[in-house]
The first five atom37 places (N, CA, C, CB, O) and aatype in JSON, in Angstrom:
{
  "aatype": [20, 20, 20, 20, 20, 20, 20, 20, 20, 20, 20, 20, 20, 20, 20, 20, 20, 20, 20, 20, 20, 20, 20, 20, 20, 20, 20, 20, 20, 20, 20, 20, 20, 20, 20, 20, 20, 20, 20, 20, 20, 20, 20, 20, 20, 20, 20, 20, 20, 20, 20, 20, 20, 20, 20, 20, 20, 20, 20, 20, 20, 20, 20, 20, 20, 20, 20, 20, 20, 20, 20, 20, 20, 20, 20, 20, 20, 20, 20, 20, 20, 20, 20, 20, 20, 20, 20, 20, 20, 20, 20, 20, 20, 20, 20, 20, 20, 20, 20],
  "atom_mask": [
    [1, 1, 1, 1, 1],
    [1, 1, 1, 1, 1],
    [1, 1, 1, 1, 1],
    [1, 1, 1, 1, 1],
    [1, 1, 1, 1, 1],
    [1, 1, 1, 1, 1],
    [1, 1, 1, 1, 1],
    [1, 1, 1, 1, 1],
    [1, 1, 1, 1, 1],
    [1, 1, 1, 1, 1],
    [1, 1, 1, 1, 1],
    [1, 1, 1, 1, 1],
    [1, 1, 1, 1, 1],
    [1, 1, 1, 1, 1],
    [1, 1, 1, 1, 1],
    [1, 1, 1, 1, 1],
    [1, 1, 1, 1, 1],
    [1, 1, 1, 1, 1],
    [1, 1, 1, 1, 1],
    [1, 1, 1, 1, 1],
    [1, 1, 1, 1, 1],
    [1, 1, 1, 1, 1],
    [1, 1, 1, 1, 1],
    [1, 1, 1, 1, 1],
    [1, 1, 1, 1, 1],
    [1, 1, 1, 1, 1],
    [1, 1, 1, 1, 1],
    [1, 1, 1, 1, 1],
    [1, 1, 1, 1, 1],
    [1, 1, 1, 1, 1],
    [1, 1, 1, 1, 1],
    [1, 1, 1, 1, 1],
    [1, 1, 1, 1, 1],
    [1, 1, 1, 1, 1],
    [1, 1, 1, 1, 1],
    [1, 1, 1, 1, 1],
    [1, 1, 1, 1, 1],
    [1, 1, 1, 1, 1],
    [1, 1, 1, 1, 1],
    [1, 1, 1, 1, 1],
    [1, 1, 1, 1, 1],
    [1, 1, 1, 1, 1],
    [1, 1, 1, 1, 1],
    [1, 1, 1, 1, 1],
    [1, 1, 1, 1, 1],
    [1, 1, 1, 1, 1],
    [1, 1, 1, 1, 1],
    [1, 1, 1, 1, 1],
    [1, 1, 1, 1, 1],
    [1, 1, 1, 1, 1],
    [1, 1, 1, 1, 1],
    [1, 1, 1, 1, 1],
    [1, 1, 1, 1, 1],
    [1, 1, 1, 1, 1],
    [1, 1, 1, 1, 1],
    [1, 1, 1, 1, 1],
    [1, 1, 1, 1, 1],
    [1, 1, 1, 1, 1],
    [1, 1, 1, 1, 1],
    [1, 1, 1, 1, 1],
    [1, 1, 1, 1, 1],
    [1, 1, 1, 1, 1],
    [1, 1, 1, 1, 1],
    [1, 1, 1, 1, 1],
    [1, 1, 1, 1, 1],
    [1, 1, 1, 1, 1],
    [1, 1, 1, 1, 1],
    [1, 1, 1, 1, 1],
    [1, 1, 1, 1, 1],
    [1, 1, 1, 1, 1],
    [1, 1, 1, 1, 1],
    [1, 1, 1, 1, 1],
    [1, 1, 1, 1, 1],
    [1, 1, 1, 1, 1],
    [1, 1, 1, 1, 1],
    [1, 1, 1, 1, 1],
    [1, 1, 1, 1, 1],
    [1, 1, 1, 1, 1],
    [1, 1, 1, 1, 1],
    [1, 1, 1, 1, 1],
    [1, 1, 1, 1, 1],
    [1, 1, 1, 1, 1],
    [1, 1, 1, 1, 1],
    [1, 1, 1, 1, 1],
    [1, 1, 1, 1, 1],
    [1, 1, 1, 1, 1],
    [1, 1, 1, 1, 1],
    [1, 1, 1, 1, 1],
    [1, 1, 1, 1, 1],
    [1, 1, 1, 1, 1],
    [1, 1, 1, 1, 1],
    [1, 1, 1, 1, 1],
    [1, 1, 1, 1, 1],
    [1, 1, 1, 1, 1],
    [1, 1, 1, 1, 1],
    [1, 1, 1, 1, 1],
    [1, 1, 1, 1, 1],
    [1, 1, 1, 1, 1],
    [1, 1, 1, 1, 1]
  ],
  "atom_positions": [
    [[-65.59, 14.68, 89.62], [-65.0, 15.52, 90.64], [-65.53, 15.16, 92.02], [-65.27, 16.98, 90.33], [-64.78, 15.33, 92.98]],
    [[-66.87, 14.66, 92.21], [-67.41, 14.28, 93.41], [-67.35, 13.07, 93.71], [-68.53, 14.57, 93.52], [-67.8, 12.66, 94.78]],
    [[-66.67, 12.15, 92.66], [-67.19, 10.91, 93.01], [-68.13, 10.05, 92.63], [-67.42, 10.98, 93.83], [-68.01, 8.83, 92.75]],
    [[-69.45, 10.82, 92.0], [-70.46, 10.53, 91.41], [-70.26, 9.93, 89.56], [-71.26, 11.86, 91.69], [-69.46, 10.41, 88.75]],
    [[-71.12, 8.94, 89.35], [-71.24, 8.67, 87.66], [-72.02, 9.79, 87.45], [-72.02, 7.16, 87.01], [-72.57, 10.56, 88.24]],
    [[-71.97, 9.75, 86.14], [-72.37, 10.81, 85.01], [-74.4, 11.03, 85.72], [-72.08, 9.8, 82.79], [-75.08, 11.96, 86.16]],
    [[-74.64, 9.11, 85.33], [-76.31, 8.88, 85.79], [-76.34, 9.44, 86.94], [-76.94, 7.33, 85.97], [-76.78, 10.58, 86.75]],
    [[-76.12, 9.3, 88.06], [-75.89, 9.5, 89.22], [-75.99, 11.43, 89.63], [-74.47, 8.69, 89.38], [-76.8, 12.03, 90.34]],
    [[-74.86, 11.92, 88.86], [-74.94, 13.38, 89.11], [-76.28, 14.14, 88.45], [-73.61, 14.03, 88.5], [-76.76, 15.14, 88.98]],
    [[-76.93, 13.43, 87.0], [-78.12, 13.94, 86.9], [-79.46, 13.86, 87.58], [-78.28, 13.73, 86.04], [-80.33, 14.73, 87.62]],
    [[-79.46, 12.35, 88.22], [-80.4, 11.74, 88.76], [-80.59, 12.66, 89.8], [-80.17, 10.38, 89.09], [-81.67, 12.73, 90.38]],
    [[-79.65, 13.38, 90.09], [-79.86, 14.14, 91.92], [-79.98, 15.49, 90.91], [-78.03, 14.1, 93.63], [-81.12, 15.96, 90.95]],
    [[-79.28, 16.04, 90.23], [-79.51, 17.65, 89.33], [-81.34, 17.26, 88.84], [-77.98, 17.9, 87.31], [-82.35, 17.92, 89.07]],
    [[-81.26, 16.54, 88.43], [-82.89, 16.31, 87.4], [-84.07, 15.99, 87.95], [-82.91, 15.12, 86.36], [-85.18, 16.33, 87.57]],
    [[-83.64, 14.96, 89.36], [-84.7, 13.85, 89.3], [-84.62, 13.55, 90.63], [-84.48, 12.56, 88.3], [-84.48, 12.36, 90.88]],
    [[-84.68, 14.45, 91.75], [-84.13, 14.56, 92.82], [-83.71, 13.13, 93.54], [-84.97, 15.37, 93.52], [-84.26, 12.49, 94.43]],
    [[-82.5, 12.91, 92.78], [-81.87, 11.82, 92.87], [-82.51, 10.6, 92.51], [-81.46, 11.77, 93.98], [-82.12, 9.56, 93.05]],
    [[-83.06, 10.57, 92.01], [-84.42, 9.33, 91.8], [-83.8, 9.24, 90.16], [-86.7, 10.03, 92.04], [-82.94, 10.11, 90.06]],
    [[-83.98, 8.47, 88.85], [-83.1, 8.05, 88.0], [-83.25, 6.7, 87.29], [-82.03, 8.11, 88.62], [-82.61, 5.79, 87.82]],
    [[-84.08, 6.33, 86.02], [-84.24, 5.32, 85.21], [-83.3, 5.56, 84.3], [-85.49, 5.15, 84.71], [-83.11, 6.77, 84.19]],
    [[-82.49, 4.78, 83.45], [-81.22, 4.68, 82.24], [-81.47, 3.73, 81.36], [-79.75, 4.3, 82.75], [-81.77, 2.62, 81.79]],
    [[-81.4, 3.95, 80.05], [-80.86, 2.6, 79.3], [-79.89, 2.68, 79.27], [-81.14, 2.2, 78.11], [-79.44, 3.77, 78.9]],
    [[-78.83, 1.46, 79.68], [-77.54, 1.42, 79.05], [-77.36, 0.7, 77.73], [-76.67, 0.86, 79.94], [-77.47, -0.53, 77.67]],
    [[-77.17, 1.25, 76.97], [-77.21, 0.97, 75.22], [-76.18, -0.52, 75.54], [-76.22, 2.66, 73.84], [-76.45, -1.71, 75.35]],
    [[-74.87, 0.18, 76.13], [-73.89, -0.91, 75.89], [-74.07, -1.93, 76.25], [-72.86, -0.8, 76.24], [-73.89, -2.8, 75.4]],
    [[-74.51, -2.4, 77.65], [-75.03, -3.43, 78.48], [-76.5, -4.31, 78.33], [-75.04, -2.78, 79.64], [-76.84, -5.37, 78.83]],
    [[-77.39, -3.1, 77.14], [-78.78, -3.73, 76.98], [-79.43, -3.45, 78.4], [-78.73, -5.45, 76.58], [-80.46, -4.13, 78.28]],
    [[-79.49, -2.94, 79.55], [-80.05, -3.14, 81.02], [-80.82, -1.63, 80.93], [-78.66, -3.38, 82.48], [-80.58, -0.57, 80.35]],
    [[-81.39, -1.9, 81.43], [-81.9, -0.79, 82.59], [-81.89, -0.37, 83.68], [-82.62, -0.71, 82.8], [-82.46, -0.95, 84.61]],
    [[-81.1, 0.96, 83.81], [-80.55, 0.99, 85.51], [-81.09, 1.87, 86.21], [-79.1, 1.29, 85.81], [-81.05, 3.05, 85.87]],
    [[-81.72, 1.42, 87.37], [-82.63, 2.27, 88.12], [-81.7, 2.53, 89.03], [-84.0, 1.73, 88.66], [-80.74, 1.76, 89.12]],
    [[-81.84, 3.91, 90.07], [-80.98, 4.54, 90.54], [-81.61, 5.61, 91.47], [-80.19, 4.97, 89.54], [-82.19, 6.64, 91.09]],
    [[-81.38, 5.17, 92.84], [-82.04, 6.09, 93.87], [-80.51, 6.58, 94.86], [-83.46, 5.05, 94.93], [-79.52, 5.87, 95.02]],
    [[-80.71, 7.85, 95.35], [-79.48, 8.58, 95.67], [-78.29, 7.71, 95.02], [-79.31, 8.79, 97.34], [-78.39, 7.58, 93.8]],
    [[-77.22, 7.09, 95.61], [-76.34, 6.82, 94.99], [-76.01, 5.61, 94.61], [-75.63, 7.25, 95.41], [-75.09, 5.29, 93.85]],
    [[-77.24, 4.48, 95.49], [-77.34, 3.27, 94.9], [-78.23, 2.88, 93.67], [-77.65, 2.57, 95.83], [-79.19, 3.62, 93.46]],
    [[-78.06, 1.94, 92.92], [-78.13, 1.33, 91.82], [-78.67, -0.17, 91.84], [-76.92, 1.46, 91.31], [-78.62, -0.88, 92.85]],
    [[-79.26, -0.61, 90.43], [-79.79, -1.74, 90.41], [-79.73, -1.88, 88.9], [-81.11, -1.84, 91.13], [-79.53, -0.95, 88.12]],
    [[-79.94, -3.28, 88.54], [-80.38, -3.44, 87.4], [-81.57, -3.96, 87.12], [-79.67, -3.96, 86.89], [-81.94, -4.74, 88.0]],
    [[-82.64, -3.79, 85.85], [-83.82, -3.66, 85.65], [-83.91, -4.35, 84.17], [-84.25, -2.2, 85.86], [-83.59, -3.64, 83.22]],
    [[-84.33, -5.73, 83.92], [-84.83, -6.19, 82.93], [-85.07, -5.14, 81.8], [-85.89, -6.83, 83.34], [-85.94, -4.27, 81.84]],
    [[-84.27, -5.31, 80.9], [-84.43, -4.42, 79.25], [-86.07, -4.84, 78.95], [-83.07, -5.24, 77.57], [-86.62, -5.92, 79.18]],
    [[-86.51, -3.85, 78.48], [-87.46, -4.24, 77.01], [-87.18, -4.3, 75.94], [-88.34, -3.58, 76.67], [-87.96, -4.32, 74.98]],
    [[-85.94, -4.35, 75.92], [-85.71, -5.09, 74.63], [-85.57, -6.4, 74.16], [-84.88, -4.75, 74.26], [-84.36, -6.18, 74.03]],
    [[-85.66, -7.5, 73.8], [-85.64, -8.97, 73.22], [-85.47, -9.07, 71.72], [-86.98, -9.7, 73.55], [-85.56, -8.32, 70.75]],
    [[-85.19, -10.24, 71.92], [-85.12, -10.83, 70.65], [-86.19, -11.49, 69.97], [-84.23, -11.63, 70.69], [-87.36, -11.39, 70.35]],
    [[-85.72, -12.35, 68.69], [-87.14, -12.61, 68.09], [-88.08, -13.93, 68.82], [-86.86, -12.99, 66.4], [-89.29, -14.16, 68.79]],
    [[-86.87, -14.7, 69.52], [-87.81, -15.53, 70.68], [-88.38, -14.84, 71.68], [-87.08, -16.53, 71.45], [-88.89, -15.59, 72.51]],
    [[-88.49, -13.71, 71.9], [-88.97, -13.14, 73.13], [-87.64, -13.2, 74.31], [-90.4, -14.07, 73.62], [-88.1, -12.79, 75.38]],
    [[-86.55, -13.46, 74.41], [-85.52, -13.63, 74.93], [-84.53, -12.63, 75.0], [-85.16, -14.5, 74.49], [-84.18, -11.95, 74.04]],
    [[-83.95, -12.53, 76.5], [-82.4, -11.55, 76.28], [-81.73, -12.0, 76.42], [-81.9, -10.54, 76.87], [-81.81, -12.87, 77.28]],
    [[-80.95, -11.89, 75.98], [-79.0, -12.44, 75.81], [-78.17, -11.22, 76.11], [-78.38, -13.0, 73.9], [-78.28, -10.02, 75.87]],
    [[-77.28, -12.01, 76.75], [-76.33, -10.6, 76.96], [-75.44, -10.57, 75.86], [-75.36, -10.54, 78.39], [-74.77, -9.55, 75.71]],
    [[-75.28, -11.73, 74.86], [-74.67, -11.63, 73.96], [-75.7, -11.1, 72.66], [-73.96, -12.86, 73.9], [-76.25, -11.85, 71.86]],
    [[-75.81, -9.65, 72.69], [-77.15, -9.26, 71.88], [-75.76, -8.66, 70.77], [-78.68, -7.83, 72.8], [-75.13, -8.87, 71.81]],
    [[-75.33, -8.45, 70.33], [-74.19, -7.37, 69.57], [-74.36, -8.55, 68.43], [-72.2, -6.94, 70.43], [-74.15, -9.74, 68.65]],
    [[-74.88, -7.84, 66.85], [-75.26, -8.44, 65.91], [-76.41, -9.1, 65.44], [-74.66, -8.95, 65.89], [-76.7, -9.46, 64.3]],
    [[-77.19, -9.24, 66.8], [-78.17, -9.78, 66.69], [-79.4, -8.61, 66.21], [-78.28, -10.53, 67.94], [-78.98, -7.45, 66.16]],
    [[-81.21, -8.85, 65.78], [-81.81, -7.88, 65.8], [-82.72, -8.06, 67.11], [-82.39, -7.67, 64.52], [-83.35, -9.1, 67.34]],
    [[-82.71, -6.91, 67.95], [-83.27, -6.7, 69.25], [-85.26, -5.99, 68.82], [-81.92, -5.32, 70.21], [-85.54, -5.02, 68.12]],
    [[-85.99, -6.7, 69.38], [-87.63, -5.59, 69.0], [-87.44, -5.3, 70.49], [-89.69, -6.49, 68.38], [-87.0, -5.95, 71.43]],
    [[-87.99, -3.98, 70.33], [-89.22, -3.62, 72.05], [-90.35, -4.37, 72.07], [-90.06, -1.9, 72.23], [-91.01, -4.72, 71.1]],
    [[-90.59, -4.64, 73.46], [-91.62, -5.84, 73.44], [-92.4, -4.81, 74.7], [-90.92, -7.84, 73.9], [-92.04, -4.49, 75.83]],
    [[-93.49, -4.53, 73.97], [-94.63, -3.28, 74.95], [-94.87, -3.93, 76.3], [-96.51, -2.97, 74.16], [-94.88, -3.18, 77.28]],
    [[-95.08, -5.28, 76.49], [-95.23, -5.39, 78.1], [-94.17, -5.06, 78.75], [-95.53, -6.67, 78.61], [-94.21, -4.36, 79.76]],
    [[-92.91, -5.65, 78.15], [-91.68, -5.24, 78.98], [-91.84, -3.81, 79.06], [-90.21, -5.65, 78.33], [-92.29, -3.56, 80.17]],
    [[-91.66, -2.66, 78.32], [-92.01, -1.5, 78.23], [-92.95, -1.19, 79.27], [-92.42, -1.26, 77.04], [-92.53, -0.4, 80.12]],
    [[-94.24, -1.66, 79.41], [-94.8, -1.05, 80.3], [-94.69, -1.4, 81.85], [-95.9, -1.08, 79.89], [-95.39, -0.92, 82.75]],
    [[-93.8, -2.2, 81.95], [-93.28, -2.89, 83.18], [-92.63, -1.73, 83.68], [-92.31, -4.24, 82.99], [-93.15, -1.04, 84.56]],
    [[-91.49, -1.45, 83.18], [-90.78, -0.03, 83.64], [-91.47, 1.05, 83.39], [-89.51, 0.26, 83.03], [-91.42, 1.9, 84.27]],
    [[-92.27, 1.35, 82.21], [-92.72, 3.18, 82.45], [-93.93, 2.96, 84.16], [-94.18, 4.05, 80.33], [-94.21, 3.94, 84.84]],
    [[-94.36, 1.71, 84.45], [-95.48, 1.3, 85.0], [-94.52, 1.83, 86.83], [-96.03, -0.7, 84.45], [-94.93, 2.43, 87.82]],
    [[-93.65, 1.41, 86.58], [-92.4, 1.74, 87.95], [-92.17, 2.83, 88.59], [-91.07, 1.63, 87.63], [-92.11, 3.15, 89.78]],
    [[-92.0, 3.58, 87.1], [-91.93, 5.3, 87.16], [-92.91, 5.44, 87.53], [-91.72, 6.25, 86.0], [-92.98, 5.17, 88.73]],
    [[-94.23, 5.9, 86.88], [-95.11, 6.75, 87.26], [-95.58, 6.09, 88.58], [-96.16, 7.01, 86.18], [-96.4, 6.81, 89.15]],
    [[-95.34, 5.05, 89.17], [-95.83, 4.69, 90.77], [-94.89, 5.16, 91.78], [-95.97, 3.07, 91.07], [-95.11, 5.04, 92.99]],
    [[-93.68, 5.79, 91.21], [-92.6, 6.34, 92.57], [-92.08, 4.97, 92.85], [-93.45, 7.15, 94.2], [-91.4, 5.01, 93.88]],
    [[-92.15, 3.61, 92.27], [-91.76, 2.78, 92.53], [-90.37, 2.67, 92.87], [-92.16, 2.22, 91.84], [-89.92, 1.96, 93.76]],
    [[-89.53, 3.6, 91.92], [-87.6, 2.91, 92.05], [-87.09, 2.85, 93.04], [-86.4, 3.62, 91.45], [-86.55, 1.76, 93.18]],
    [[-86.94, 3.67, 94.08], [-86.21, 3.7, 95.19], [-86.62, 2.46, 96.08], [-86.39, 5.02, 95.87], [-85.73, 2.07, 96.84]],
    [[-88.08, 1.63, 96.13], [-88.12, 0.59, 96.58], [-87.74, -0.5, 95.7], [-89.16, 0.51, 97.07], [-87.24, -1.47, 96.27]],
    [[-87.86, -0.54, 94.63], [-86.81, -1.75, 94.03], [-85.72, -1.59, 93.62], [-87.14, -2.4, 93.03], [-85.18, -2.6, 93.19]],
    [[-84.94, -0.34, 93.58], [-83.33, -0.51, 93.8], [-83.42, -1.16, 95.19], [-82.3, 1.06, 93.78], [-82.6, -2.07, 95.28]],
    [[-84.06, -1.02, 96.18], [-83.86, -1.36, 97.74], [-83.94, -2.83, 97.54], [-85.08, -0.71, 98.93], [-83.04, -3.46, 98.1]],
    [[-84.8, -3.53, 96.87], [-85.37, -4.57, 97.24], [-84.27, -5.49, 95.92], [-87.29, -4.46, 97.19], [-84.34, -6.71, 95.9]],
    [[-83.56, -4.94, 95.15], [-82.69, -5.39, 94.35], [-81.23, -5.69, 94.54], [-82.79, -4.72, 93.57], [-80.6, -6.69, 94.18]],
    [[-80.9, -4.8, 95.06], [-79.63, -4.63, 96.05], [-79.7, -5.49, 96.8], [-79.44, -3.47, 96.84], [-78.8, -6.33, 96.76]],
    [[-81.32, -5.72, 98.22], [-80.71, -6.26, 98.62], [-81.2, -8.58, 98.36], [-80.73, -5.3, 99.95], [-81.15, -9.44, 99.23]],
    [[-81.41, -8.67, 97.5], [-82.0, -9.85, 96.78], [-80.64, -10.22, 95.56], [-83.75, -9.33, 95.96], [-80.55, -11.44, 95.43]],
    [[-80.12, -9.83, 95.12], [-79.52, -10.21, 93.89], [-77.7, -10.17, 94.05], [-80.16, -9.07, 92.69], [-76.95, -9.37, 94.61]],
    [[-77.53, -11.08, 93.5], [-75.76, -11.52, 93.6], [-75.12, -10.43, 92.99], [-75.2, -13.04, 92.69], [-74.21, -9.87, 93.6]],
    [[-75.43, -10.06, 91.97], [-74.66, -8.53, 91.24], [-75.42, -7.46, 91.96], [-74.92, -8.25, 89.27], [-76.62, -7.24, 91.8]],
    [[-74.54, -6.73, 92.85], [-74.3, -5.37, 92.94], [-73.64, -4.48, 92.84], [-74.39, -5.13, 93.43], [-72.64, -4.75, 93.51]],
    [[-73.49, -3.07, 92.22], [-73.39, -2.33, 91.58], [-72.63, -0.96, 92.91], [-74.83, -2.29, 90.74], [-73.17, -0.31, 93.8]],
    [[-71.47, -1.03, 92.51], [-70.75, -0.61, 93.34], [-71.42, 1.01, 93.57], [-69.24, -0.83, 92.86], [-71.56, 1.76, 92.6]],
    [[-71.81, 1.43, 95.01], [-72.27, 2.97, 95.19], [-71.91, 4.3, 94.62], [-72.07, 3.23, 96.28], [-71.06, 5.04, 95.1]],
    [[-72.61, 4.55, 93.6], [-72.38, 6.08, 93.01], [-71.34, 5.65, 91.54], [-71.36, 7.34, 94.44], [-70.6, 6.49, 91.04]],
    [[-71.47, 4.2, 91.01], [-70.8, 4.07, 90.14], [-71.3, 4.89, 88.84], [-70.66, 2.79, 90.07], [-70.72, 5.81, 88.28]],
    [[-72.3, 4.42, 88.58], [-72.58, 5.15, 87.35], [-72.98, 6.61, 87.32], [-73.55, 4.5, 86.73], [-73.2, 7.16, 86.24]]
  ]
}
C-alpha cells in the first residue's frame, strides 16, 4: 500500500528501519537501512567451501566464520554503513524500497 517490500515495512515497524534477511530463494543476505538495500555474502556454502547461485539440489552447510561475519555486523550497528558502502561500490543494485 506504501510502496514499501514486506522486509522493508518491518525493518522500519521492528528495527527502526535498520534490517538483516535471509532470502531462502536467492541464498543472499539482505541488509537494509531505511529504504535502501544491499546484498551480503550467505553463510551458507557448499562442500568446497563455495557459493553458487546455482545452489537448488545441491547440499548447502553453514560455515561459522561466514556466520560470524554477519551476526559480527549486527551487533556493531554496522548495516547502514555497508548498505552505504555497497550501493555505492557494486554493479547490482537493488531498486529503493524493493523488498
Amino acid at each position: 500500500a506504501d510502496g514499501r517490500g514486506e522486509c522493508t515495512a518491518h525493518a522500519a515497524r521492528c528495527g527502526r528501519g535498520v534490517g538483516l534477511f535471509f532470502l531462502l530463494q536467492e541464498c543472499q543476505v539482505l541488509l537494509l537501512h531505511g529504504r535502501r538495500a544491499a546484498y551480503f555474502p550467505s553463510p551458507y556454502v557448499d562442500a568446497y567451501g563455495e557459493r553458487h547461485k546455482q545452489f537448488r539440489g545441491r547440499p548447502l552447510y553453514l560455515d561459522a566464520r561466514r556466520l560470524a561475519v554477519v551476526a559480527a555486523l549486527w551487533r556493531a550497528h554496522g548495516v547502514p554503513r555497508e548498505v552505504a558502502q555497497r550501493r555505492g561500490t557494486h554493479r547490482q543494485v537493488i531498486i529503493t524500497g524493493y523488498y
